[in-house]
PDB file with SEQRES, HELIX, SHEET and CRYST1 records, atoms N, CA, C and O in Angstrom:
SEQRES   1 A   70  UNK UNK UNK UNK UNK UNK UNK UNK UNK UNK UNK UNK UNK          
SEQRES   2 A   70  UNK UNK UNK UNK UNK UNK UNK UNK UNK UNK UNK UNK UNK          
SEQRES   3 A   70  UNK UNK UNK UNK UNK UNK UNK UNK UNK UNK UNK UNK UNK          
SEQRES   4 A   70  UNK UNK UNK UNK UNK UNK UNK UNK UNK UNK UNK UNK UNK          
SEQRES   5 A   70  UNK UNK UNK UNK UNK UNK UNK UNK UNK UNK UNK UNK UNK          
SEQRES   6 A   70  UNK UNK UNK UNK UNK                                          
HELIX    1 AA1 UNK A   16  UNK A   30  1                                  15    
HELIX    2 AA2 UNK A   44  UNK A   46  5                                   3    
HELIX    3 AA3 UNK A   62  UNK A   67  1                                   6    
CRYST1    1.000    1.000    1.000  90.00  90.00  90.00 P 1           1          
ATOM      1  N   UNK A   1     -24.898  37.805 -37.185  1.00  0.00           N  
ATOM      2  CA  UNK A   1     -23.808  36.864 -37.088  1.00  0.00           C  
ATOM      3  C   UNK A   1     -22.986  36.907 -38.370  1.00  0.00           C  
ATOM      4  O   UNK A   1     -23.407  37.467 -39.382  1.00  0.00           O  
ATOM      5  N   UNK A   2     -21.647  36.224 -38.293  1.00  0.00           N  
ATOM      6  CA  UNK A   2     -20.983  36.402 -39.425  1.00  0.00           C  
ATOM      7  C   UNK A   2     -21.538  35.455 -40.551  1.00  0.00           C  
ATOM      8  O   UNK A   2     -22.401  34.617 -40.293  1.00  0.00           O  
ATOM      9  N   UNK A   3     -20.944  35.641 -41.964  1.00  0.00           N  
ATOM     10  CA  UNK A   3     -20.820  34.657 -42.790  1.00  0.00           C  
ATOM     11  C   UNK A   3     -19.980  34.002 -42.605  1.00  0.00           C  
ATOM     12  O   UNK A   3     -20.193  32.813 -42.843  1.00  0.00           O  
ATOM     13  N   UNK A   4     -18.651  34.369 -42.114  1.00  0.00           N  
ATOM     14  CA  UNK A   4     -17.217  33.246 -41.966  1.00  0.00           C  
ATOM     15  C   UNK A   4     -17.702  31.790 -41.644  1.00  0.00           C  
ATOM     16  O   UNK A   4     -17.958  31.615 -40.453  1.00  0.00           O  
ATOM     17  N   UNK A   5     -17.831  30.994 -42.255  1.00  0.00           N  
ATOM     18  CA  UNK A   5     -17.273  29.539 -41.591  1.00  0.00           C  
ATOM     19  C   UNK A   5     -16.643  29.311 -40.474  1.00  0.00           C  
ATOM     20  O   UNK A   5     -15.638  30.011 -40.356  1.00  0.00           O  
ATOM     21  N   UNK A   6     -16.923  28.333 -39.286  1.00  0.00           N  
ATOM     22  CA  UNK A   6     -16.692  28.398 -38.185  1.00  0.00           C  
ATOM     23  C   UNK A   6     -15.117  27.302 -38.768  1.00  0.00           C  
ATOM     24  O   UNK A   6     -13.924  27.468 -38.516  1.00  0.00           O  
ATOM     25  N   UNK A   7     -15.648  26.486 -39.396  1.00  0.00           N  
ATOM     26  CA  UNK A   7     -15.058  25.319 -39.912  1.00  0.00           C  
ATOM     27  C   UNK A   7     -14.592  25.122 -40.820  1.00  0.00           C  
ATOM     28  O   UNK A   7     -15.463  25.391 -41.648  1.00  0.00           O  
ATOM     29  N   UNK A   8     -13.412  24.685 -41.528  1.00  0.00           N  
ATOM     30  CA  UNK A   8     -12.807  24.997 -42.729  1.00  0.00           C  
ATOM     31  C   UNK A   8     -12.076  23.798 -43.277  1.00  0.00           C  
ATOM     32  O   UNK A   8     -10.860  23.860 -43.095  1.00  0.00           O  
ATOM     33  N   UNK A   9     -12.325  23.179 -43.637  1.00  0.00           N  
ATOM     34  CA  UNK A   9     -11.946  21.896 -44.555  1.00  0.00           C  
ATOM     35  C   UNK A   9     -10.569  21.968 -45.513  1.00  0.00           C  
ATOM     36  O   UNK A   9     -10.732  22.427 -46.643  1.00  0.00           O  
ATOM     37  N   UNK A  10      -9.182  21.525 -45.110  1.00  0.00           N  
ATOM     38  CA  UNK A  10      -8.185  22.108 -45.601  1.00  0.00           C  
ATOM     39  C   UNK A  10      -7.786  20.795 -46.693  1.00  0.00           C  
ATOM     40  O   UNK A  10      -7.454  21.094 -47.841  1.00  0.00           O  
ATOM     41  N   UNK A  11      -7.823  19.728 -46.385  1.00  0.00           N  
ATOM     42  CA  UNK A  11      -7.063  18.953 -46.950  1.00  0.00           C  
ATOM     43  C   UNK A  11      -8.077  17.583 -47.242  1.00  0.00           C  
ATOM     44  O   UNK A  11      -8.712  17.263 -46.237  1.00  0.00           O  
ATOM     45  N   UNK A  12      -8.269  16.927 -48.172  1.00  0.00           N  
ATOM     46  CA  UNK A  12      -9.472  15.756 -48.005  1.00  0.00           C  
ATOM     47  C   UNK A  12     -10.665  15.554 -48.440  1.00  0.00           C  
ATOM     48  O   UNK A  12     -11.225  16.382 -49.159  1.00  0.00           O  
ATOM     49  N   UNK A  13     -11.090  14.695 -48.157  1.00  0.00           N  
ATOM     50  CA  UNK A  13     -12.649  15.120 -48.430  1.00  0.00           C  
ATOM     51  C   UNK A  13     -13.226  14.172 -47.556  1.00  0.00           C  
ATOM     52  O   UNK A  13     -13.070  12.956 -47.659  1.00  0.00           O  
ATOM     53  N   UNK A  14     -14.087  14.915 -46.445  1.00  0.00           N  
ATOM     54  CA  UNK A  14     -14.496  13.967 -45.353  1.00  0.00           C  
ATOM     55  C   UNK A  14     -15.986  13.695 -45.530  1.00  0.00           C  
ATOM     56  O   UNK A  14     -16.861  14.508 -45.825  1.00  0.00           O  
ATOM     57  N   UNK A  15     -16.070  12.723 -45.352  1.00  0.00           N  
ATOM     58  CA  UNK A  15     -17.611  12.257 -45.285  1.00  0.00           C  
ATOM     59  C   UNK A  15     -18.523  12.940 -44.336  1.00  0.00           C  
ATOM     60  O   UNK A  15     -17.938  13.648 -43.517  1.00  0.00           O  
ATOM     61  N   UNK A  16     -19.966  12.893 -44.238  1.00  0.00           N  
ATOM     62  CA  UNK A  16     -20.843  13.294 -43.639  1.00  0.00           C  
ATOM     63  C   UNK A  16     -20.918  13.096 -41.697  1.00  0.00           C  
ATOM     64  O   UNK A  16     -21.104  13.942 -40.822  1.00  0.00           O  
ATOM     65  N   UNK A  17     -20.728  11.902 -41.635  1.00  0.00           N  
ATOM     66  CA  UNK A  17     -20.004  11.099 -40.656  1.00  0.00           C  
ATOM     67  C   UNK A  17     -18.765  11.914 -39.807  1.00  0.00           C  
ATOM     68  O   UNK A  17     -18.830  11.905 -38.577  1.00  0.00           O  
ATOM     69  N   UNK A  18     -18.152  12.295 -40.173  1.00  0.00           N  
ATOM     70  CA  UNK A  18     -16.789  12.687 -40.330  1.00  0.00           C  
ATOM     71  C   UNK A  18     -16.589  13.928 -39.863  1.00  0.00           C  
ATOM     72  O   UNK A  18     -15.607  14.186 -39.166  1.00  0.00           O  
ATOM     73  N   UNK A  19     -17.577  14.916 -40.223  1.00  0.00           N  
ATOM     74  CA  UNK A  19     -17.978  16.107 -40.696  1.00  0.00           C  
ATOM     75  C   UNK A  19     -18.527  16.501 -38.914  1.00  0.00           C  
ATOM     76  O   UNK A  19     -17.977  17.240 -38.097  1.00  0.00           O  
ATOM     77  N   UNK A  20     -19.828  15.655 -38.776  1.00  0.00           N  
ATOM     78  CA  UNK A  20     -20.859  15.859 -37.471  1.00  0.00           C  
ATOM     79  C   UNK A  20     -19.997  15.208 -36.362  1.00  0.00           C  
ATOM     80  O   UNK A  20     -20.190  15.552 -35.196  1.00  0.00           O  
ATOM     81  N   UNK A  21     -18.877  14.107 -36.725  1.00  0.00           N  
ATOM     82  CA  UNK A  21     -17.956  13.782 -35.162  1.00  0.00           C  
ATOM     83  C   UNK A  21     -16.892  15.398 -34.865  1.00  0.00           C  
ATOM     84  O   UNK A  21     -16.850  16.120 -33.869  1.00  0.00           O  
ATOM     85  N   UNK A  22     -16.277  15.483 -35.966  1.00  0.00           N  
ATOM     86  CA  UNK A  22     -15.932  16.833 -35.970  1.00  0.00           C  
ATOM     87  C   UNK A  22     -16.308  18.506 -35.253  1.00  0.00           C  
ATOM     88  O   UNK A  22     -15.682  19.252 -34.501  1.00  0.00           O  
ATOM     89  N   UNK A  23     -17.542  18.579 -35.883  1.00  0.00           N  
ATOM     90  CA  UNK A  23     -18.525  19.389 -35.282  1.00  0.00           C  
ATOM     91  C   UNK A  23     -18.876  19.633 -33.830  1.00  0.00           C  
ATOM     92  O   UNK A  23     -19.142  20.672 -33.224  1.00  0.00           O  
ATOM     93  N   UNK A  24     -18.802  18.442 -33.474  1.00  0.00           N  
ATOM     94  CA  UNK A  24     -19.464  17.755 -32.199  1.00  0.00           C  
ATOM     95  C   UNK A  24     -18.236  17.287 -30.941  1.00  0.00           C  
ATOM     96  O   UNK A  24     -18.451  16.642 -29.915  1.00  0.00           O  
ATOM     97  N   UNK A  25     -16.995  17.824 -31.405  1.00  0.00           N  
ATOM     98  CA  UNK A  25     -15.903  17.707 -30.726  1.00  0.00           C  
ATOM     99  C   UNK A  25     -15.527  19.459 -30.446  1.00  0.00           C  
ATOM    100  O   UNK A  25     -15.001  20.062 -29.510  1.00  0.00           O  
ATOM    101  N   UNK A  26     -15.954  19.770 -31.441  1.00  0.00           N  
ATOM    102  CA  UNK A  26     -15.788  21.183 -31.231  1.00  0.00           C  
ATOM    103  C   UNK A  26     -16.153  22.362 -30.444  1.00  0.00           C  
ATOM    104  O   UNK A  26     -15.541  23.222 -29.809  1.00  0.00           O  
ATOM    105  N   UNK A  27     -17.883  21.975 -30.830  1.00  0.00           N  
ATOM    106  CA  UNK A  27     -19.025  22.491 -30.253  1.00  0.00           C  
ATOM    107  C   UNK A  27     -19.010  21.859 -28.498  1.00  0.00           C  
ATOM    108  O   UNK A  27     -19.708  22.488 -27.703  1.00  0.00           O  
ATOM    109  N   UNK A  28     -18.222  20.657 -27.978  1.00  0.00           N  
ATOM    110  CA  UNK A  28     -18.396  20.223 -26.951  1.00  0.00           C  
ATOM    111  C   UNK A  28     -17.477  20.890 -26.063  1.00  0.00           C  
ATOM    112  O   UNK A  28     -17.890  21.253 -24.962  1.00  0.00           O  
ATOM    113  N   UNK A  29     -16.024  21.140 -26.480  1.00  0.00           N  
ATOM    114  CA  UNK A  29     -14.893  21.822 -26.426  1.00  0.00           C  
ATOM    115  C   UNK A  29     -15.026  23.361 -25.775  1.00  0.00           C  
ATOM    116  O   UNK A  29     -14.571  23.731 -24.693  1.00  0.00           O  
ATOM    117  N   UNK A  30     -15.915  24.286 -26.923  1.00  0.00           N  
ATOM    118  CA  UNK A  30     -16.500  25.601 -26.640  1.00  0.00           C  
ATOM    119  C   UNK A  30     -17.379  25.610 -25.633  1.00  0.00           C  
ATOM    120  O   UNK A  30     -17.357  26.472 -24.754  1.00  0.00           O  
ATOM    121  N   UNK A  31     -18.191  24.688 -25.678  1.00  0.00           N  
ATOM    122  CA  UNK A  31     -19.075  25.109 -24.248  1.00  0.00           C  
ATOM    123  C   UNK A  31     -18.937  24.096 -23.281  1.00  0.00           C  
ATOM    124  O   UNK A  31     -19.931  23.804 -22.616  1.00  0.00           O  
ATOM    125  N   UNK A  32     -17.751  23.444 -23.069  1.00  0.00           N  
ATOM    126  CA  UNK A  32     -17.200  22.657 -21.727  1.00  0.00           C  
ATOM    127  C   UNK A  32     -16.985  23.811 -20.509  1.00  0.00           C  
ATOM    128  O   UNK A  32     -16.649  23.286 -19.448  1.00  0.00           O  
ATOM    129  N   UNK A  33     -17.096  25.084 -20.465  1.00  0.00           N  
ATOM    130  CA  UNK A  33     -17.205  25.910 -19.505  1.00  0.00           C  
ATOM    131  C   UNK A  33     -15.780  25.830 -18.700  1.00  0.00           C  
ATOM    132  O   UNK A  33     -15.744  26.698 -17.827  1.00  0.00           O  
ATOM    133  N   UNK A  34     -14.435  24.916 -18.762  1.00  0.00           N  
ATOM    134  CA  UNK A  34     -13.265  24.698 -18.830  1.00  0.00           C  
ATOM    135  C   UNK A  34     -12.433  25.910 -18.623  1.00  0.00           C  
ATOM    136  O   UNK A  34     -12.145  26.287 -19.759  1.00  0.00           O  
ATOM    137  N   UNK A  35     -11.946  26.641 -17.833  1.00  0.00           N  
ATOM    138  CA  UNK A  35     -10.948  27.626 -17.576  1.00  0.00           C  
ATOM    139  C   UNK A  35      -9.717  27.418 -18.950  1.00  0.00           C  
ATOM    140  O   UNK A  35      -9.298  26.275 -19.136  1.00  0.00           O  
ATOM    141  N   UNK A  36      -9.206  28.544 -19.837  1.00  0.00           N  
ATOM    142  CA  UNK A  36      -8.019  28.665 -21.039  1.00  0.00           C  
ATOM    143  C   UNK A  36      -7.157  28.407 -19.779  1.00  0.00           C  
ATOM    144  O   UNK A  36      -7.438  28.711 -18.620  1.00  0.00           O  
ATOM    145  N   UNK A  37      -5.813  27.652 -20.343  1.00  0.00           N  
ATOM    146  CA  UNK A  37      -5.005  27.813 -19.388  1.00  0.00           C  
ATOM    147  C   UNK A  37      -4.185  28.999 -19.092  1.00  0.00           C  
ATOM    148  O   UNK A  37      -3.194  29.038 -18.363  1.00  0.00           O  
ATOM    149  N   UNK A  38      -4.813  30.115 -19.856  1.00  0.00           N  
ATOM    150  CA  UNK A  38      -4.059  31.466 -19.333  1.00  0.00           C  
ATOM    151  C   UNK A  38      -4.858  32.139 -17.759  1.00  0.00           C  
ATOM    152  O   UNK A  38      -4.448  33.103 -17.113  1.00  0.00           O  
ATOM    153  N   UNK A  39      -5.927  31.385 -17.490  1.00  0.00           N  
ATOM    154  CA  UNK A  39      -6.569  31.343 -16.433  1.00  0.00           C  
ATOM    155  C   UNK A  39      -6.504  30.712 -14.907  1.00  0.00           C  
ATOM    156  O   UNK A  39      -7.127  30.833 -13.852  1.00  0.00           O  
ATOM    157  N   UNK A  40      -5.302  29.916 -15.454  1.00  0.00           N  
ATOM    158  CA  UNK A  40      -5.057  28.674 -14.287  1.00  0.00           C  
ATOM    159  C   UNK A  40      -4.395  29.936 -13.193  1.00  0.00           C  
ATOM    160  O   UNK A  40      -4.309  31.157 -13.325  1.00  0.00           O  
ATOM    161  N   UNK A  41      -4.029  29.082 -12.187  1.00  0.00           N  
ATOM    162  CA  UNK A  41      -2.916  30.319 -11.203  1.00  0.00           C  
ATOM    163  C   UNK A  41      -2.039  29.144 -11.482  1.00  0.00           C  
ATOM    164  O   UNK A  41      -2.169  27.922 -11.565  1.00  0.00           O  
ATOM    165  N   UNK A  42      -0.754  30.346 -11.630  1.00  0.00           N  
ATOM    166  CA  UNK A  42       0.781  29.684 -11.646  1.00  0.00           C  
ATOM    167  C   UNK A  42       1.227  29.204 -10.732  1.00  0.00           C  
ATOM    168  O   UNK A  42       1.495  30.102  -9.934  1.00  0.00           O  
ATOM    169  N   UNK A  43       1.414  28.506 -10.450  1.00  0.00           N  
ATOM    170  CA  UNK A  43       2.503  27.442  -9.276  1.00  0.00           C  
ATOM    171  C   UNK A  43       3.558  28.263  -8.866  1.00  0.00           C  
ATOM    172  O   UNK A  43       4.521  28.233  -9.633  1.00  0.00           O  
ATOM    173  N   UNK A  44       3.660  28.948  -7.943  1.00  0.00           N  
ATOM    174  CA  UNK A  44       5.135  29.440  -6.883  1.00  0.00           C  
ATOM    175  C   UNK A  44       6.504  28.263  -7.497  1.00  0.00           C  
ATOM    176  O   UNK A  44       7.655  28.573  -7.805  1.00  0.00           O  
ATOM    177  N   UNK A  45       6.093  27.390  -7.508  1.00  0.00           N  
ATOM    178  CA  UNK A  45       7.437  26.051  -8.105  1.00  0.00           C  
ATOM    179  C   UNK A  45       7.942  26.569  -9.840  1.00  0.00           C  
ATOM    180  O   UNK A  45       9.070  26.400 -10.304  1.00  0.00           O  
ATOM    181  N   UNK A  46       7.146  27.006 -10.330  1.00  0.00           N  
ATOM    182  CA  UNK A  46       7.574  27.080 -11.767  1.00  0.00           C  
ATOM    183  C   UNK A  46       7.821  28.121 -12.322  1.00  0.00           C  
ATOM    184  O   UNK A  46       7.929  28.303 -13.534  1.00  0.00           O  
ATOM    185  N   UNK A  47       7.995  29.365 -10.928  1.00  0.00           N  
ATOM    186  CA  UNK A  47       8.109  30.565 -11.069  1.00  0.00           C  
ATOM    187  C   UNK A  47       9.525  31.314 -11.530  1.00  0.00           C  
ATOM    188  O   UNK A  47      10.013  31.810 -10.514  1.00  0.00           O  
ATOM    189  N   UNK A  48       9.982  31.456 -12.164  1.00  0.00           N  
ATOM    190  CA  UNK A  48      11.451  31.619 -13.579  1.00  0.00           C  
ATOM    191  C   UNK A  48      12.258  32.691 -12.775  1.00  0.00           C  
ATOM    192  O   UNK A  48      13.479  32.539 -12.809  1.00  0.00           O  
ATOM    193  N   UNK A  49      11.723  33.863 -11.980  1.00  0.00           N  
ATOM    194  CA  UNK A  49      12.248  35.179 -11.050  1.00  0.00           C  
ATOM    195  C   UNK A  49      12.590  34.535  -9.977  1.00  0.00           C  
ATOM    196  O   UNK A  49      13.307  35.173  -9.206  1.00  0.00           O  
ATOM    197  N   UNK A  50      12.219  33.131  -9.580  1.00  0.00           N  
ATOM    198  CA  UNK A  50      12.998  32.849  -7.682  1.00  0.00           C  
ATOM    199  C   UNK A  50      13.753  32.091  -8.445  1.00  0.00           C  
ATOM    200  O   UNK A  50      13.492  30.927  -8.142  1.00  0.00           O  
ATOM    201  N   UNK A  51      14.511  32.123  -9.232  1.00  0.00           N  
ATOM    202  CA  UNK A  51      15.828  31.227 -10.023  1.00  0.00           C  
ATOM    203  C   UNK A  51      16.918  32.148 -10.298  1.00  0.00           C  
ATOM    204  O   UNK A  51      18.094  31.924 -10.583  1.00  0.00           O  
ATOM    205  N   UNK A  52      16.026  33.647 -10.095  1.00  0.00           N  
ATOM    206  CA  UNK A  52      17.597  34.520 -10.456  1.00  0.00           C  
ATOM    207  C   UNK A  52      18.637  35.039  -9.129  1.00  0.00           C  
ATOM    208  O   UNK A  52      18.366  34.703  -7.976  1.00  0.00           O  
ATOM    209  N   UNK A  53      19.602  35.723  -9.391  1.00  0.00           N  
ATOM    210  CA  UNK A  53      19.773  35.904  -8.524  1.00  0.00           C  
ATOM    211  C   UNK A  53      19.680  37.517  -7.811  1.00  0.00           C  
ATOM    212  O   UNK A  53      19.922  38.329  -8.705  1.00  0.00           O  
ATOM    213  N   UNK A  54      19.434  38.140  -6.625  1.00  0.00           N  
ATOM    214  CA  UNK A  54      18.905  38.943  -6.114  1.00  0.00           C  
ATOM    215  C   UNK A  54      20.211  39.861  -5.275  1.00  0.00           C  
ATOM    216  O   UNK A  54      20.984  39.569  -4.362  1.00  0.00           O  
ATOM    217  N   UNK A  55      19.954  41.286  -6.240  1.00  0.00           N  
ATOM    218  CA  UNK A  55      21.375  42.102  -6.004  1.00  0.00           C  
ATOM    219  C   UNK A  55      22.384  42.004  -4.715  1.00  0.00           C  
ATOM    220  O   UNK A  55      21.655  42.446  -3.826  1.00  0.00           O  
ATOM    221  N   UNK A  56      23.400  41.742  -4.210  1.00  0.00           N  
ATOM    222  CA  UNK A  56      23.676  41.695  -2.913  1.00  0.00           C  
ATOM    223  C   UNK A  56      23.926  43.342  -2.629  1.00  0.00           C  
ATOM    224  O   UNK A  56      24.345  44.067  -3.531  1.00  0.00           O  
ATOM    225  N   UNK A  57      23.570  43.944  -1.038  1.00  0.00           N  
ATOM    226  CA  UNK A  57      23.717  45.314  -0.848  1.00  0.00           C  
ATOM    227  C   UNK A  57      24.801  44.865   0.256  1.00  0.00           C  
ATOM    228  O   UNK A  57      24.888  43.912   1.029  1.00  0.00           O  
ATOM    229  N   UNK A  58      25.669  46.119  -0.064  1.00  0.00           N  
ATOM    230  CA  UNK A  58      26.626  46.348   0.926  1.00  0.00           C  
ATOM    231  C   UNK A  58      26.428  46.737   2.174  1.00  0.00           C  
ATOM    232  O   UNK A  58      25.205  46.633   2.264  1.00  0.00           O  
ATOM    233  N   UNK A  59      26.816  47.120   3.210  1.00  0.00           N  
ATOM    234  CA  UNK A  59      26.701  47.989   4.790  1.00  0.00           C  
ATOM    235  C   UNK A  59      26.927  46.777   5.641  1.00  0.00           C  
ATOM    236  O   UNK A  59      27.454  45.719   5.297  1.00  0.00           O  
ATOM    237  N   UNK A  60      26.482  47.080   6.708  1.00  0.00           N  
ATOM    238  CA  UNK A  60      26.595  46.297   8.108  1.00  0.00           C  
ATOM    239  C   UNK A  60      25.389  45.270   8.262  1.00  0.00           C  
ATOM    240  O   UNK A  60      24.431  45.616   7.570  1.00  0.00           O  
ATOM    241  N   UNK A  61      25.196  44.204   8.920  1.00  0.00           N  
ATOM    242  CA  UNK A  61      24.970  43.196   8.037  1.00  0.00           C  
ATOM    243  C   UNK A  61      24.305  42.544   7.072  1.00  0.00           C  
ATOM    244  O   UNK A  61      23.407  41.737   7.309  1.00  0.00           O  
ATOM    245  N   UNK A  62      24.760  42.897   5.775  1.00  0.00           N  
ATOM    246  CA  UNK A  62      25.059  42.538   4.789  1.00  0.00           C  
ATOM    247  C   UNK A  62      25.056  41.052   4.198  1.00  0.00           C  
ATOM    248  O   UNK A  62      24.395  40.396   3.394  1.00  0.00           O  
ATOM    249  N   UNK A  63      26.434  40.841   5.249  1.00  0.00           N  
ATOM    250  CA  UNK A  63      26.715  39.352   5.098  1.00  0.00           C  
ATOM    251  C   UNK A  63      25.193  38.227   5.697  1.00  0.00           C  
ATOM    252  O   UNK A  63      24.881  37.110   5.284  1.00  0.00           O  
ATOM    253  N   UNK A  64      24.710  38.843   6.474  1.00  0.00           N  
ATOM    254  CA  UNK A  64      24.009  37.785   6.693  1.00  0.00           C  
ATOM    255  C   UNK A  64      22.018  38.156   5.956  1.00  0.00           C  
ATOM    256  O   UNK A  64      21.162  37.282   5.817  1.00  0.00           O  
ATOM    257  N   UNK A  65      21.874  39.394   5.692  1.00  0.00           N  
ATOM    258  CA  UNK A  65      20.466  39.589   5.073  1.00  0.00           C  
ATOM    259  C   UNK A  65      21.037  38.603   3.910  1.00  0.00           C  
ATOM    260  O   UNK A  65      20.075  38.020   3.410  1.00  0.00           O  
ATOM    261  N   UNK A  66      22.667  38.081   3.104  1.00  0.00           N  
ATOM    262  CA  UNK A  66      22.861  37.570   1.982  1.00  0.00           C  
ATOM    263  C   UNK A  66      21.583  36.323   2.170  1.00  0.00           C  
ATOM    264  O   UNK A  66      20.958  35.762   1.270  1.00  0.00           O  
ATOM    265  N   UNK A  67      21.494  36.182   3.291  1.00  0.00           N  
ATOM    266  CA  UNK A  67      21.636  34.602   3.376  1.00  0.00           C  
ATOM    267  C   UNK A  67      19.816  34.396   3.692  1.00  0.00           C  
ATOM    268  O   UNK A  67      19.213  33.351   3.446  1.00  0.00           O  
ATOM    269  N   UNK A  68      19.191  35.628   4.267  1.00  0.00           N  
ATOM    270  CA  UNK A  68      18.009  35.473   4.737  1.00  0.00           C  
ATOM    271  C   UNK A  68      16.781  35.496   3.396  1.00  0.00           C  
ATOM    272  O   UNK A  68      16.946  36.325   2.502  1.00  0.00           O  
ATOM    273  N   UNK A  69      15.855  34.763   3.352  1.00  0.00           N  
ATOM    274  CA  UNK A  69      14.741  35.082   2.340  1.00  0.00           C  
ATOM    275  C   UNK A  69      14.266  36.292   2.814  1.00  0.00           C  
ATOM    276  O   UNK A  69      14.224  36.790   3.939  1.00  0.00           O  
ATOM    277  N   UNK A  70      13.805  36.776   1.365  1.00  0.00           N  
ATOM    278  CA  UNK A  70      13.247  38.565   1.840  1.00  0.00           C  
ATOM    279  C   UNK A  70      11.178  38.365   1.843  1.00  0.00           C  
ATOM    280  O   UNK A  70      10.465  39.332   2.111  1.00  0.00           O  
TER     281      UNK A  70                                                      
END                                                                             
């Protein structure tokens, strides 16, 4: 295992107390077994590409595929 410090004390000086609520928010956090939200599935609603708009093609009808979802 490493030497690195998991935990790093930047600013303060926290008590013992302080230290193990810390710890113990952390350690609960890491193994909450919790999906990253780069894991979620994206919502069809919040999807940024059905907002653009989609080349129109010329020929015979034209005018109306404008109008149909593909």
């Amino acid at each position: 295992m490493s030497d690195r410090p998991v935990l790093r004390i930047v600013r303060g000086e926290p008590d013992a107390a302080e230290l193990a609520a810390l710890t113990a928010v952390v350690a609960g956090l890491a193994s909450s077994g919790a999906p990253a939200a780069e894991d979620k599935p994206k919502s069809a609603w919040n999807e940024r590409a059905a907002l653009l708009r989609r080349p129109l093609h010329h020929g015979p009808g034209a005018w109306r595929a404008s109008g149909l979802p593909r």
